[in-house]
C-alpha positions in Angstrom: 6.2 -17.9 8.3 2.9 -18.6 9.7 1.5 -15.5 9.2 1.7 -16.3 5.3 0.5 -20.0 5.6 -2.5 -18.0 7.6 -3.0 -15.8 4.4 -2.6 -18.2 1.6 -5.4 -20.0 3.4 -7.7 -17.0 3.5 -6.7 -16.9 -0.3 -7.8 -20.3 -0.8 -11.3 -20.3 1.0 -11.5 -16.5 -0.8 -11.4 -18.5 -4.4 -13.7 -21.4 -2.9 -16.0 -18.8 -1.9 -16.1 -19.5 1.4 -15.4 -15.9 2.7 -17.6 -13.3 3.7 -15.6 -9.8 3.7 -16.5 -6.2 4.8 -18.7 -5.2 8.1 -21.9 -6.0 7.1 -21.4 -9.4 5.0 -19.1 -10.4 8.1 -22.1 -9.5 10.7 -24.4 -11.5 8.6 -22.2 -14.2 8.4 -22.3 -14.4 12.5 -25.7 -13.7 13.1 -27.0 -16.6 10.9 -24.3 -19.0 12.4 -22.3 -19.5 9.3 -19.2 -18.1 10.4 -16.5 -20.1 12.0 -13.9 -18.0 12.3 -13.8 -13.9 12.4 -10.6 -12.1 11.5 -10.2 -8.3 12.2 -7.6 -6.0 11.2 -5.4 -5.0 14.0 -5.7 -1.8 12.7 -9.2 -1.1 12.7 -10.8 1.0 14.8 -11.2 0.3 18.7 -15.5 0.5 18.0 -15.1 -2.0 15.3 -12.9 -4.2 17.6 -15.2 -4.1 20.1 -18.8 -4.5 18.6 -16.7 -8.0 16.7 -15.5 -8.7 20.2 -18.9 -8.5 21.5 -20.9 -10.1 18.6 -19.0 -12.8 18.4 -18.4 -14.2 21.9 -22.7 -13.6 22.1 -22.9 -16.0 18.8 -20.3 -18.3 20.4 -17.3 -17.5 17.4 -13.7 -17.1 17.5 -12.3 -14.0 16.9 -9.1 -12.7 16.3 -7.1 -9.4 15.7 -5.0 -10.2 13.0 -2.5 -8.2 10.6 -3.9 -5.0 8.8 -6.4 -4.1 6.6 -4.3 -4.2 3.3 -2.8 -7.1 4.1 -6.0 -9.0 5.0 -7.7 -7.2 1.8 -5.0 -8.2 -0.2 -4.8 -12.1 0.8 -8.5 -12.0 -0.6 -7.6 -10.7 -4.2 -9.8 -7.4 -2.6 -9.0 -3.4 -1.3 -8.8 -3.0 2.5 -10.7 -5.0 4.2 -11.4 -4.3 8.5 -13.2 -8.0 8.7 -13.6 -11.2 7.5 -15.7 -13.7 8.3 -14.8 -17.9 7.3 -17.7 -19.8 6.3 -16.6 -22.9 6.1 -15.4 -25.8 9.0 -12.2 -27.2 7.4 -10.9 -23.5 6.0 -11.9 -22.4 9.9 -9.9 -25.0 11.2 -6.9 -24.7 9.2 -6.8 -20.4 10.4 -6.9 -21.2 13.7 -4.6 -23.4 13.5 -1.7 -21.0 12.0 -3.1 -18.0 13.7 -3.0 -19.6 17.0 0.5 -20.9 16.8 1.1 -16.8 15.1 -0.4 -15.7 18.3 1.7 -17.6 20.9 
């Protein structure tokens, strides 16, 4: 259930534009302090875990390992997608929210 409410969200900040998908849009997003959320597939690769893991807790932004890379690429209208980034408060707030209670 929440993993859909989680989704249907990424779909909605997608369409407001508030999204920043693929590797190097995502880093971008982090470095320059945009990003208020960062979503990886659980199925990408350990190296691409690990440099989000470690970007992220340097920049001071949650990350999480969520669902796959069709499925996340797919909730955004896109192809496969290893990482997203959330550029906006509210639609940050909202993820975390239904990911967190996901993750319990």
């Amino acid at each position: 259930m929440n993993q859909d409410k989680t989704l249907s969200m990424l779909g909605l900040a997608q369409k407001a534009g508030k999204v920043a998908s693929g590797e190097f849009s995502t880093e971008k997003a982090i470095k320059s302090g945009k990003a208020s959320v960062v979503i990886v597939a659980d199925d990408s690769s350990d190296n691409t875990k690990k440099m989000f893991k470690n970007m992220c807790d340097y920049y001071k932004v949650p990350v999480y390992y969520y669902s796959d890379k069709e499925t996340l690429g797919h909730a955004i209208g896109k192809q496969f997608r290893a990482s997203l980034a959330v550029i906006d408060e509210g639609f940050g707030k909202q993820i975390q929210k239904h990911i967190g209670i996901g993750l319990e």
